[in-house]
N, C-alpha and C positions, 0 to 999 in steps of 0.2 A: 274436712274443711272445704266451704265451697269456695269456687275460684271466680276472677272477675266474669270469665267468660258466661261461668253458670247462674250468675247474680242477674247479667244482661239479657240472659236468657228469662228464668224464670219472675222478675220480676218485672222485665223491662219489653219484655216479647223480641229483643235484638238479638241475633247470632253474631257471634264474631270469629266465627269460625267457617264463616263462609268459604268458597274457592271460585276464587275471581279469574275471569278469562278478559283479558284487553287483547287489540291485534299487536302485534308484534312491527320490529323494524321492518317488515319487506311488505305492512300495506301503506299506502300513501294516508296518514290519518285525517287528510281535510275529505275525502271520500267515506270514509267510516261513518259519523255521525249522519245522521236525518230526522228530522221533527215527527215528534209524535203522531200515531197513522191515523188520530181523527180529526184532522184539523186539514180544512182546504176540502172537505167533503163535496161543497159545491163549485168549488176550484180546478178542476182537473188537468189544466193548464199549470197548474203550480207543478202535481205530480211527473205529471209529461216532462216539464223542466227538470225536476230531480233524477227520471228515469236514466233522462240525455247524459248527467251528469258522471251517476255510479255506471252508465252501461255495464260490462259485466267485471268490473269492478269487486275486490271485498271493499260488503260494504253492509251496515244495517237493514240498509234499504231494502233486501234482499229477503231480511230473516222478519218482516213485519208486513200487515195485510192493511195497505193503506182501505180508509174505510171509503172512500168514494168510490172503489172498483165493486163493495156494495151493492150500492145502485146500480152502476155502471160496469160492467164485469172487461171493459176493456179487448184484447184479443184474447184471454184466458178465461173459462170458466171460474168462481170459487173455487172448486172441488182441487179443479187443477194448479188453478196459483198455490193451494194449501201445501198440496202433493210438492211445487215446486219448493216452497219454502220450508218444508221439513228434508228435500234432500240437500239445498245446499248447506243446510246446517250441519247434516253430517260429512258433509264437503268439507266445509270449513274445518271442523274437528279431524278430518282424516290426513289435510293438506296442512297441518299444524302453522295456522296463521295467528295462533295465540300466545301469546304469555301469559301462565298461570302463575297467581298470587294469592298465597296461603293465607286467609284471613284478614282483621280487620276491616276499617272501612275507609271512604274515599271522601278528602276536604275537594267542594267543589268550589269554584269560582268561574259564575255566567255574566260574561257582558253580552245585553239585548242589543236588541237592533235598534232601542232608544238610546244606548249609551249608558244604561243605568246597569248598576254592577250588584249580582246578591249573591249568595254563597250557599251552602247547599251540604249536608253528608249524606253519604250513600252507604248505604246499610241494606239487608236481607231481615223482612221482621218476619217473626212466628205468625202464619195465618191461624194460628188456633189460638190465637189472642184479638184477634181479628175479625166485626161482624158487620155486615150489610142490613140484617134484617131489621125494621123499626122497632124500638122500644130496647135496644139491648144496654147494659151495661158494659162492653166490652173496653180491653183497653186501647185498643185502635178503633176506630167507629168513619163508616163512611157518612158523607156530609149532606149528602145528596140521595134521593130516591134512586130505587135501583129497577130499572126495567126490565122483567124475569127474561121476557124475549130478545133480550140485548145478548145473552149472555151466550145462548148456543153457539152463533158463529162464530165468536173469539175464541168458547171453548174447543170447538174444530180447527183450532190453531193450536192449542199448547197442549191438545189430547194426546199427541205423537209427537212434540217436539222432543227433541234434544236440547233446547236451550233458551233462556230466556233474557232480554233484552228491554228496557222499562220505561215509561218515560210517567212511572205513578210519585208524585207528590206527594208527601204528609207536613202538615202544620201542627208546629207544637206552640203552645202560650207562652208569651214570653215577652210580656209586657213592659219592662225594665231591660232587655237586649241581654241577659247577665247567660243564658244557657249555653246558648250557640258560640254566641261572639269568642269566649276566650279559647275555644278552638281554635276557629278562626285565627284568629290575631297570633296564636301562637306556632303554626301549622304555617301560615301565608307570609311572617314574616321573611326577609333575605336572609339569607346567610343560617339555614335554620338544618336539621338533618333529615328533612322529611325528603324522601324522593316524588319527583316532577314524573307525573306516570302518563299525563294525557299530556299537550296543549296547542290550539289548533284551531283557526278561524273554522264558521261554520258559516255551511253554503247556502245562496240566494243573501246574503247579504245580512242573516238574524246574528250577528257576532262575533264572539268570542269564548272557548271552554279549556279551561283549565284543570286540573284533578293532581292531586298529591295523594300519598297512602302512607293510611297511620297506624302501625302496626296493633293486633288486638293487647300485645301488654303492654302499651303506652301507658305511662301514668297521665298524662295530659288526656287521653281518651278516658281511664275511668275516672279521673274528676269530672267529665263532660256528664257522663253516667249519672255520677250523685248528682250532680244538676239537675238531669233530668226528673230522678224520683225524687226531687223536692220541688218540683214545681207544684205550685195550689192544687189547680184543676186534678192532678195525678191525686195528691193526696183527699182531696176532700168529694171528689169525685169518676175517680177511678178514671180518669183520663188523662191519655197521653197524646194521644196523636189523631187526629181527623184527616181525612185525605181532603188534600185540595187539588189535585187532580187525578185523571185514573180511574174512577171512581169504576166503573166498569170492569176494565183492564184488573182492578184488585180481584173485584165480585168474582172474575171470571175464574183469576188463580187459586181463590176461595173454593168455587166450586169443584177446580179441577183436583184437587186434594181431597174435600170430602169422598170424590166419587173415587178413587184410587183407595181410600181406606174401607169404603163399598166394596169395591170388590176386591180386597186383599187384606182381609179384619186381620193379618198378620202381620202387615206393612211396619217398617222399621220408624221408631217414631224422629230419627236423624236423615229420613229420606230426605233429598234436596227439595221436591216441591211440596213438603210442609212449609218452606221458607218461599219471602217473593223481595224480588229487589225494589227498592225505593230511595227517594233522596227526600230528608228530612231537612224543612223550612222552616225560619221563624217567622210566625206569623207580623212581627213588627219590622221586618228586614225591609230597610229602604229600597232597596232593589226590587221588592215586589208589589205589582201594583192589580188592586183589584179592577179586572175591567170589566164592563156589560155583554152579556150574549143578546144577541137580536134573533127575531125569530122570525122568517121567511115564510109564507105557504104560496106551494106553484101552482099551477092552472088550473084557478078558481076563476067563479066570476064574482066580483068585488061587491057589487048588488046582492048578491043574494048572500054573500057572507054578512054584510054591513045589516040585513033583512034579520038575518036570523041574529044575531047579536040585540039587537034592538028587542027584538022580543024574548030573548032569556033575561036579559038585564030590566025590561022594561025603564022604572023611570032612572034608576040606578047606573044610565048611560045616554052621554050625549057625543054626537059624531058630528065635528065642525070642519068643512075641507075648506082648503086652499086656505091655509093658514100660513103668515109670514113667519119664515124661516130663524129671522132674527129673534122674536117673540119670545122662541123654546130655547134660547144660551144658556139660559139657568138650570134649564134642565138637564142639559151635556155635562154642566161643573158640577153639580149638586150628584151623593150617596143615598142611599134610602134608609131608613133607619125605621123600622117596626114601631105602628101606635096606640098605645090600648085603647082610640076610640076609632068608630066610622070613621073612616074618612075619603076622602076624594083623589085619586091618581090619574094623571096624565102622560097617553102613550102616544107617542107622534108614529103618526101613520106613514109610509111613503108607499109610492101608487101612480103609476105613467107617469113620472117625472113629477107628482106634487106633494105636496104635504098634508096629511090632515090630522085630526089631533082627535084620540076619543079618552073622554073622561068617563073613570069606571069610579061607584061606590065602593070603598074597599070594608071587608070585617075589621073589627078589631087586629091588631096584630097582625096583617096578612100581608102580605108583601104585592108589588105590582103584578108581578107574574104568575103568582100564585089567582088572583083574581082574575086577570086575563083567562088563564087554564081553565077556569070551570064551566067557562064556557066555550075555548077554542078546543079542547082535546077531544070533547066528547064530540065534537060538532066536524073534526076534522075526522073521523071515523067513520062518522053515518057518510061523509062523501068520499073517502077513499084519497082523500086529497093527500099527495105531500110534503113534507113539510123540512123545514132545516134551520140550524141552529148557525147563525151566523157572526163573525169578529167582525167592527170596522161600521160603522157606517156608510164610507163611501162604496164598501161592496154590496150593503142593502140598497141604495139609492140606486147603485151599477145594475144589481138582479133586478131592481124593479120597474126598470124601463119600461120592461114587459107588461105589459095592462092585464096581464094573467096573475100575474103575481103580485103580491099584497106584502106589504114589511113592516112589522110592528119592531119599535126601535124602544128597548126596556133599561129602565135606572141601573147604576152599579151598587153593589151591595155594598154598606157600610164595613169594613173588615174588623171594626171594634164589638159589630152584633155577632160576628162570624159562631163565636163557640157558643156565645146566649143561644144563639137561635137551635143549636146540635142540641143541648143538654135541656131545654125547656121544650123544643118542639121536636124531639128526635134526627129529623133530618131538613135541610131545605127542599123545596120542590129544584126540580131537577133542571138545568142550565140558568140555575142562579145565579152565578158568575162565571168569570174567568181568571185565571191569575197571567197579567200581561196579555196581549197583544197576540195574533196568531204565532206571528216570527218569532215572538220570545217565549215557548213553550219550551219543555224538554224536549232535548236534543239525545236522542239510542246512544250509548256508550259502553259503558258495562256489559259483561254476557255473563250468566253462571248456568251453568249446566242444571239442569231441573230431575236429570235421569243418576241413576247409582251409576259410580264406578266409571266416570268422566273424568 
């Protein structure tokens, strides 16, 4: 007779039989958490604040490869930050700064740095239910392009860890709020028996985290369960969950498991990193808000990119500067919503302090940035140019002081096209959106051992 755990597993790609590591009474827990390592990429200053904060601190910060030292390798090479962050993890494990908890998963509750409050559970899903590649069926499916050359340096992060720490997203459909919510509501209410396992302002000002633990034979958890395999999308199209962020960070744990069953075709199929940790979101949770990525390229000369755009696009683009600022409001409030005909899109430009606006012909159905891309990727190659995906407008307007640098500022995605666009177009092009604000990303919390015998 199968049992809930094995139901969750095999039909639902969920482990509930996880083993959860949180720090224990003797770390200071507002030091633990730190925002996801690819956000503030062109920020370094942010990091340098977080440094000052955890100095040598336990602390996440510790056990993740912020991606701006990337670029910037800081006073550490790669190789050696890497070398650092695999041995404090077995620091951490030898210096027993954790409490381990046998299974189940974790009701979240994030207040942002807007004030706005969503809720979250944390799970460990089966990556062999799980694909990046375009055109799959699978039952988790990333949302976004996946860029092969992204993947090696992350995976020289979790090749030799001991453990892993997450800040990957998934959205599940849930149009009517009926999935998630009665979790929630029943888990967050007062006076209720679930244990208080996290909770704890988080640093630089992005808010508040909370976490409860629900044991895996909850009856309340596996009603959550039939919820989920009765949602539509699940049934009539083999889907359950798209990532909404992480996207990478999954690819990466994706690959890092393939390549372990590569070289060890004997591997135990309950080894820990067949599993990756994630916190599962309603895609309708008011608390989540889709926002826009902007997209940065540094020292260019603005002529001869504005040159060359002009004659890929030919009549298909016109470039108007110094355009009043008040003009584009509509465009700041306004979502993008895909059109089955041509149409016309406008990207406001910022550039040594001014505005310009260029209008592209878009295909059918093709989003702004996807149209922008076919001719910025290719064109940002042939010159070697840099490039960065940026939160905020007033930090595009800030980068772009610089007369080197160019800032195209891109629409937010409609979050009602979010799963149309997965399931008819495979995936979106890739920094199609955001979910909230830099400051309100995942915040490191969780750790589960990825190695046997932890």
């Amino acid at each position: 007779m199968s049992t809930i755990k094995d139901n969750a597993l095999t039909q639902l790609g969920i482990q509930l039989d996880a083993r959860w590591l949180l720090p224990n009474q003797n770390v200071v827990l507002e030091n633990w958490p730190v925002i996801a390592c690819d956000q503030f990429t062109s920020e370094p200053e942010y990091w340098n604040q977080v440094n000052a904060i955890i100095d040598r601190k336990p602390s996440t910060g510790h056990l993740v490869f912020p991606e701006v030292y990337l670029e910037t390798p800081n006073k550490l090479s790669k190789e050696s930050r890497i070398e650092m962050i695999h041995t404090i993890m077995r620091q951490y494990l030898r210096l027993n700064i954790f409490d381990t908890i046998e299974g189940g998963v974790f009701v979240v509750r994030r207040e942002t740095s807007q004030g706005l409050i969503r809720h979250g559970i944390v799970a460990a899903i089966d990556l062999e239910r799980y694909e990046y590649v375009p055109g799959n069926e699978a039952l988790i499916r990333a949302s976004e392009a996946t860029v092969p050359s992204r993947i090696p340096p992350r995976l020289a992060v979790r090749r030799n860890a001991d453990l892993e720490t997450s800040h990957v997203l998934l959205l599940v459909h849930d149009p009517d709020d009926t999935v998630l919510q009665p979790l929630y509501s029943t888990v967050t209410q007062p006076n209720n028996n679930y244990k208080v396992v996290y909770d704890t302002p988080l640093m630089t000002h992005a808010g508040h985290l909370t976490g409860w633990h629900v044991p895996a034979d909850d009856p309340h958890l596996a009603a959550w369960l039939e919820r989920l395999e009765a949602t539509p999308l699940f049934r009539k199209h083999n889907l359950l969950f798209a990532v909404g962020d992480g996207n990478h960070s999954l690819a990466t744990a994706k690959a890092h498991w393939d390549l372990l069953k590569k070289e060890n075709p004997n591997i135990s199929l309950s080894h820990p990193a067949r599993f990756a940790t994630v916190e599962i979101e309603s895609l309708t949770d008011p608390g989540l808000e889709f926002e826009p990525i902007h997209q940065v390229v540094f020292g260019i000369n603005p002529a001869i990119l504005e040159a060359a755009a002009k004659d890929f696009f030919g009549s298909d683009i016109t470039i108007e500067h110094n355009v009043d600022c008040t003009s584009l409001q509509t465009f700041f409030e306004e979502t993008e919503q895909p059109t089955d005909a041509a149409h016309w899109v406008d990207i406001p430009v910022y550039h040594n302090g001014r505005t310009h606006l260029w209008r592209l012909r878009a295909a059918p159905n093709e989003l702004t940035l996807a149209a922008l891309r076919r001719f910025l990727d290719p064109w940002l190659k042939q010159q070697s140019a840099r490039t960065d995906y940026i939160h905020g407008q007033d930090v595009v307007r800030q980068l772009c002081q610089n007369p080197e640098n160019y800032g195209f500022l891109l629409p937010a995605l409609d979050p009602q096209t979010f799963f149309t666009q997965i399931i008819e177009h495979d995936v979106l092009p890739r920094k199609t959106f955001s979910l909230g604000h830099a400051l309100d990303k995942r915040f490191y919390m969780e750790c589960r051992a990825i190695i046997p015998n932890v």
